[in-house]
TIZA-285800 format. One line per 10 residues: number of its first residue (from 1); their letters; for each residue x, y, z of C-alpha. Coordinates in nm, 2 decimals, decimal comma. Layout:
BEGIN
NUM	a	X/Y/Z | ...
//
This chain:
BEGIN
1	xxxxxxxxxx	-0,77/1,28/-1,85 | -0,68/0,98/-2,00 | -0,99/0,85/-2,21 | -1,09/0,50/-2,29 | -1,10/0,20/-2,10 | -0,80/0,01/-1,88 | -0,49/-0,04/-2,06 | -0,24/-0,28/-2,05 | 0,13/-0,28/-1,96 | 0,21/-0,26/-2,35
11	xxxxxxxxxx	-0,08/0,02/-2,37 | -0,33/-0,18/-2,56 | -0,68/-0,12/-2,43 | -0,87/-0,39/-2,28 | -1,24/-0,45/-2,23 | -1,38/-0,20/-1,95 | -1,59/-0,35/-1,74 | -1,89/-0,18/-1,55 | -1,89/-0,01/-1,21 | -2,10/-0,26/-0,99
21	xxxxxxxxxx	-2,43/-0,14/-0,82 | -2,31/-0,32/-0,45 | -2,28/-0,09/-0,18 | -2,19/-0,03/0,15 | -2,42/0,27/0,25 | -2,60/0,02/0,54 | -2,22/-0,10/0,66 | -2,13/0,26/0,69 | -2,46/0,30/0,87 | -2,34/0,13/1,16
31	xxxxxxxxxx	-2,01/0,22/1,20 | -1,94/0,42/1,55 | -1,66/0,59/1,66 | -1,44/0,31/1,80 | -1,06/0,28/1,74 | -0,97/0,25/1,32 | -0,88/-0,09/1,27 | -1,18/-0,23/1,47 | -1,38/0,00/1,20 | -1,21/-0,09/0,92
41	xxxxxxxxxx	-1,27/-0,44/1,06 | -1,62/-0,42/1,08 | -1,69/-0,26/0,75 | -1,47/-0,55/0,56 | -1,71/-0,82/0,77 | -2,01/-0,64/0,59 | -1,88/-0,66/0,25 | -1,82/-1,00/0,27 | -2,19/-1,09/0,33 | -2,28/-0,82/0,07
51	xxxxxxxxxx	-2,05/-0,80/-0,22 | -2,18/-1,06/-0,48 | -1,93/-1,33/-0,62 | -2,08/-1,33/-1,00 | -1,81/-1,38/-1,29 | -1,81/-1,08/-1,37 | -1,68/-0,97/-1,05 | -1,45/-1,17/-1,03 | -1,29/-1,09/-1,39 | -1,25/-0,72/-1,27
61	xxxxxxxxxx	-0,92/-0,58/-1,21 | -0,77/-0,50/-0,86 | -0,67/-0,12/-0,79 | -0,38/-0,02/-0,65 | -0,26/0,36/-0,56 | 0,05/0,53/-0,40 | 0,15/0,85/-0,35 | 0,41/0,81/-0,62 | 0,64/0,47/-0,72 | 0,68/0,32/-0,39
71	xxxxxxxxxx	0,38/0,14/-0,42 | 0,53/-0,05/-0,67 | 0,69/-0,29/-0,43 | 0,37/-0,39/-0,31 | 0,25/-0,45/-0,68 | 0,56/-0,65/-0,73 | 0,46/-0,87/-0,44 | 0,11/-0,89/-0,53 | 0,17/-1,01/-0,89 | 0,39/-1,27/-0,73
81	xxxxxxxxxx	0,09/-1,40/-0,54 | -0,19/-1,37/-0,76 | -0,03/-1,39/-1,10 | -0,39/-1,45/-1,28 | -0,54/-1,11/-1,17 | -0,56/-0,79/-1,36 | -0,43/-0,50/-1,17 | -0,45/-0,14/-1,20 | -0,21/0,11/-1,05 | -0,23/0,49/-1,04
91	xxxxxxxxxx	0,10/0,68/-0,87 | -0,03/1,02/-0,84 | 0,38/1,16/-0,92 | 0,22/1,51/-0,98 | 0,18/1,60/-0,58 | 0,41/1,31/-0,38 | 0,50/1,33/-0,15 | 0,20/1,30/0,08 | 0,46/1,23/0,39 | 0,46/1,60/0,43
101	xxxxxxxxxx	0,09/1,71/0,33 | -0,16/1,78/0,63 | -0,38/1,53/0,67 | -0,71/1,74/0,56 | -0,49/1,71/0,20 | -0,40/1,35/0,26 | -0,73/1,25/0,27 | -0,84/1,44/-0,01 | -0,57/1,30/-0,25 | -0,67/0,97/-0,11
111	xxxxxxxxxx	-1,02/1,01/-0,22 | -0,99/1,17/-0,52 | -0,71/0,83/-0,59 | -0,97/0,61/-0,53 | -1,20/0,78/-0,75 | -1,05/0,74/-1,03 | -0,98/0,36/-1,01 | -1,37/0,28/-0,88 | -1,48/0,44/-1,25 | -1,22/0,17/-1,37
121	xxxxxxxxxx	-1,46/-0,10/-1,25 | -1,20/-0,26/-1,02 | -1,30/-0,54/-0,74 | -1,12/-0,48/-0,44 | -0,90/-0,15/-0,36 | -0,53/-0,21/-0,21 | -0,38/0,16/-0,04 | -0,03/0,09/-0,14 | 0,11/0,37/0,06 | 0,18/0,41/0,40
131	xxxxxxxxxx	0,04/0,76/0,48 | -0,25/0,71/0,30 | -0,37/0,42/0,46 | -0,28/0,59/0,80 | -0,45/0,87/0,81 | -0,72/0,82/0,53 | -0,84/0,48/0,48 | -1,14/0,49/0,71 | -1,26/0,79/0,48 | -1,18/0,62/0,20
141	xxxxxxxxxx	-1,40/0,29/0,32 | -1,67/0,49/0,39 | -1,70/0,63/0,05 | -1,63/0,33/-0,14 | -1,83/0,07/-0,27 | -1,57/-0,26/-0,28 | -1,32/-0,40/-0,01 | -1,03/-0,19/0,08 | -0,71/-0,31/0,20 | -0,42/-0,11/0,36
151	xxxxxxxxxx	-0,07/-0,18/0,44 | -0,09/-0,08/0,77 | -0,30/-0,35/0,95 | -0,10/-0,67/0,76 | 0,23/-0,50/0,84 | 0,17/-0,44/1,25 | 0,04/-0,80/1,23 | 0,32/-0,88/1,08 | 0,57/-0,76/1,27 | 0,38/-0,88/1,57
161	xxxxxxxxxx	0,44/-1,24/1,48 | 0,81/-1,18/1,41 | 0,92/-1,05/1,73 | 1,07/-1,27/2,01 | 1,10/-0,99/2,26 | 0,81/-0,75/2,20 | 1,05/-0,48/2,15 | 0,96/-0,34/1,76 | 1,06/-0,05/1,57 | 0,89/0,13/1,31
171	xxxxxxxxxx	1,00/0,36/1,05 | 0,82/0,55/0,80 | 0,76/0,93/0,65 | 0,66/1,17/0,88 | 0,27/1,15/0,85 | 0,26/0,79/0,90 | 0,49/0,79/1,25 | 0,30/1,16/1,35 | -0,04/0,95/1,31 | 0,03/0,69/1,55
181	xxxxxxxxxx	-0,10/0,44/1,32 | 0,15/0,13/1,35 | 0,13/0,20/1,70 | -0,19/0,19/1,77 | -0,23/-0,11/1,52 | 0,09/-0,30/1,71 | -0,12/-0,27/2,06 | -0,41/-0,38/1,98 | -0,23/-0,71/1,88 | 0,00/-0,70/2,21
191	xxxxxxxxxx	-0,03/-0,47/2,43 | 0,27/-0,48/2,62 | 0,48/-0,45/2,29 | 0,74/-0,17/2,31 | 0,72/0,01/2,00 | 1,01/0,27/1,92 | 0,94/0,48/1,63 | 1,12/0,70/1,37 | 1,06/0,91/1,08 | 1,28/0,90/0,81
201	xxxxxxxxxx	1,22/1,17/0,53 | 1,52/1,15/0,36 | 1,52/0,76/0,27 | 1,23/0,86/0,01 | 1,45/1,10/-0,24 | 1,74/0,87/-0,20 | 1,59/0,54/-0,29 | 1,44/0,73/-0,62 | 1,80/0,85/-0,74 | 1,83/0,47/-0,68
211	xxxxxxxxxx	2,13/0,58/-0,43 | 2,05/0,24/-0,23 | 2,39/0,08/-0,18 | 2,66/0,36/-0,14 | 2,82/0,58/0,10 | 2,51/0,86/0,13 | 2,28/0,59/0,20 | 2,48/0,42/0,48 | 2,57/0,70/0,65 | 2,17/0,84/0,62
221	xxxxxxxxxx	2,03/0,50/0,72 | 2,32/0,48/1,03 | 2,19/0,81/1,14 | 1,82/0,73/1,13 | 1,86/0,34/1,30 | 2,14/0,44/1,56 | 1,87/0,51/1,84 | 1,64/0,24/1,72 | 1,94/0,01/1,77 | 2,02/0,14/2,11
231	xxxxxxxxxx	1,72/0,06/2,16 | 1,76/-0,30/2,17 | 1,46/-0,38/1,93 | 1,44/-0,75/1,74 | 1,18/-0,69/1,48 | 1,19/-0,33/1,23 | 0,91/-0,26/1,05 | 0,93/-0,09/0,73 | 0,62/0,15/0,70 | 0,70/0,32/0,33
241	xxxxxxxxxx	0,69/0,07/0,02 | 1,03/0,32/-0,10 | 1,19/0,09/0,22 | 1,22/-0,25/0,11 | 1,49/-0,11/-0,17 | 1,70/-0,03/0,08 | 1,61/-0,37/0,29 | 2,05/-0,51/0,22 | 2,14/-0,19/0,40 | 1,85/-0,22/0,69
251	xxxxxxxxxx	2,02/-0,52/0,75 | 2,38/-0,46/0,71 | 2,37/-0,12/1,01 | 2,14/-0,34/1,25 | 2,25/-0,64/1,21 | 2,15/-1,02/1,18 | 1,94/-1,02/1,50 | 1,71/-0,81/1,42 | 1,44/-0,91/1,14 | 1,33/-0,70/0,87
261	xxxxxxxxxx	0,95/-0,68/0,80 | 0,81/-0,56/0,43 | 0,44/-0,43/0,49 | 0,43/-0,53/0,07 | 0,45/-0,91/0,17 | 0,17/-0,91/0,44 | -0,01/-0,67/0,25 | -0,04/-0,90/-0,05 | -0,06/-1,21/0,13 | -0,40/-1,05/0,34
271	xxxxxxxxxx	-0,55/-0,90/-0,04 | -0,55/-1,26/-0,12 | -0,73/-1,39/0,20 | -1,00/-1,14/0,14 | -1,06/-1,27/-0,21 | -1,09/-1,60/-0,10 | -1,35/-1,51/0,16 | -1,56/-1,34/-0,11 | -1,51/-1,58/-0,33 | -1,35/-1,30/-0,61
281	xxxxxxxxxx	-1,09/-1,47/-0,67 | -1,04/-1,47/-1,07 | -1,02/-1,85/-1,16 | -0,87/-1,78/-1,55 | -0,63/-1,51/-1,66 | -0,30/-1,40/-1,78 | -0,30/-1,14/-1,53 | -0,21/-0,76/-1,70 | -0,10/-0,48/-1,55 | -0,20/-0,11/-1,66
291	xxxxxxxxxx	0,00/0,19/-1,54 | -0,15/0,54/-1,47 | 0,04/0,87/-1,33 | -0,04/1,20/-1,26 | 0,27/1,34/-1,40 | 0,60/1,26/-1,54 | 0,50/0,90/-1,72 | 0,86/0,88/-1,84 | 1,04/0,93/-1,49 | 0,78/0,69/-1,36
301	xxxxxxxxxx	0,88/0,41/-1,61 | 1,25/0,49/-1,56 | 1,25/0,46/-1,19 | 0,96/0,18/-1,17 | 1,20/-0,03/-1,37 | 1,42/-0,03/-1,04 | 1,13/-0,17/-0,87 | 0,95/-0,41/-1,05 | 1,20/-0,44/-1,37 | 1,10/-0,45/-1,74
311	xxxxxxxxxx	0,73/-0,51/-1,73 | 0,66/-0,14/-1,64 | 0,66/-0,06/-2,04 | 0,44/0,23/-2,03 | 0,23/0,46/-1,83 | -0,06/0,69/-1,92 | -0,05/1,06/-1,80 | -0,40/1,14/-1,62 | -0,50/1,53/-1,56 | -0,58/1,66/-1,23
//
């Protein structure tokens, strides 16, 4: 286990601050068994009125966890929007990916995730990856003393708002389609969408070998979309942050009638929203990034370079 506080992209250590005292064990009280999103709703609403707004809070870092690298894109996109906030991202490389892991697993790798960045003294915690926020973040809300935000919610909604016709598609690893998750999240907003699904398990390895724009690619990505096109959808739904690397050839097999949605975009867009609202918002800063794996730190600066460029200079190898 790495020691020491959180580090910076260039590995220097900053000042670690302290785990707050703000719970949620009365929120979590009076959660019932209604349909995920209204619960993760609900639990969100309480935080607001109980998470305090000091300084201090608002100086803490952000956490952010994938499965592996993909979650990178949705660190790209929140840097972009909050460019003054510290953020804190663990890729757990040693046991991705979690597309294929039972969900009794999923959630446990999801917890154990979240652990680790709560004992950094973050603020707010953003599930960068798809599976993980499908089929573990109410578990992961329940235990967890700051707001979480997950991709899944601010992608449905999303994709919701782009459609003209109703007709979506969604793909995404084979936990996140088998949970139902974007379509459950998708009717709630409009019931009467038609939602055509599809997992796609081989876009993950390809985009890592950075094997995005070439033959292998095309012909994959053809094969997966060709029903989804038949289909006649006008909105597509990317539901793994590996996706939006190969957004140029999305577009080029469907077409330019057919709009391509980045979960990373609305996912950042609503972590921002929620700071407003409980006024964490961090009002100075240069805004650092630290970089934490579970395996493999070289690979993962190698390949995170494809996703977010030069400022992934360094990642810390934790045990598990």
């Amino acid at each position: 286990m790495a020691k020491g506080g959180k580090q910076g992209a260039s590995g220097v250590p900053l000042r670690k601050r302290p785990v707050s005292a703000v719970t949620i064990a009365a929120a979590n009280g009076r959660m019932n068994a209604t349909a995920k999103g209204s619960r993760t709703s609900r639990l969100q609403s309480s935080l607001t009125a109980q998470f305090e707004a000091s300084a201090d809070n608002r100086t803490r870092p952000i956490g952010v966890f994938d499965s592996g690298i993909g979650g990178l894109t949705v660190l790209k996109e929140l840097t972009a929007l909050l460019p003054g906030e510290d953020f804190i991202y663990l890729g757990d490389t040693a046991r991705l990916p979690y597309g294929t892991k039972s969900n009794e697993v999923i959630v446990r790798y999801s917890r154990e995730n979240t652990e680790f960045l709560l004992a950094k003294g973050i603020k707010l915690l953003v599930v960068a990856c798809n599976t993980s926020s499908a089929v573990a973040l109410d578990e992961i809300a329940r235990h967890t003393t700051v707001p979480v935000i997950g991709v899944i919610d601010p992608g449905a909604q999303a994709a919701v708002k782009a459609s003209r016709t109703g007709k979506i598609g969604v793909i995404g690893t084979e936990a996140t389609i088998a949970s139902g998750a974007y379509t459950r999240a998708i009717q709630n907003l409009k019931p009467r969408a038609e939602i055509y699904t599809r997992a796609c398990p081989l876009l993950v390895p390809l985009v890592e070998e950075g094997w995005t724009d070439n033959e292998i690619a095309e012909r994959t990505v053809t094969h997966y979309l060709e029903s989804l096109k038949a289909s006649g959808i006008d909105t597509l739904l990317l539901g793994c942050t590996h996706y939006p690397l190969l957004r140029a050839m999305f577009e080029r097999v469907l077409g330019p009638r057919v709009k391509i949605v980045d979960s990373a975009i609305a996912t950042a867009a609503a972590v921002r929203e929620k700071l407003a609202a409980l006024k964490l918002a961090r009002r100075n800063g240069g805004g650092a990034q630290s970089f934490f794996v579970t395996e493999t730190p070289d690979r993962f600066v190698r390949v995170g370079r494809r996703f977010i460029g030069p400022r992934v200079e360094s990642a810390v190898r934790i045990e598990r």
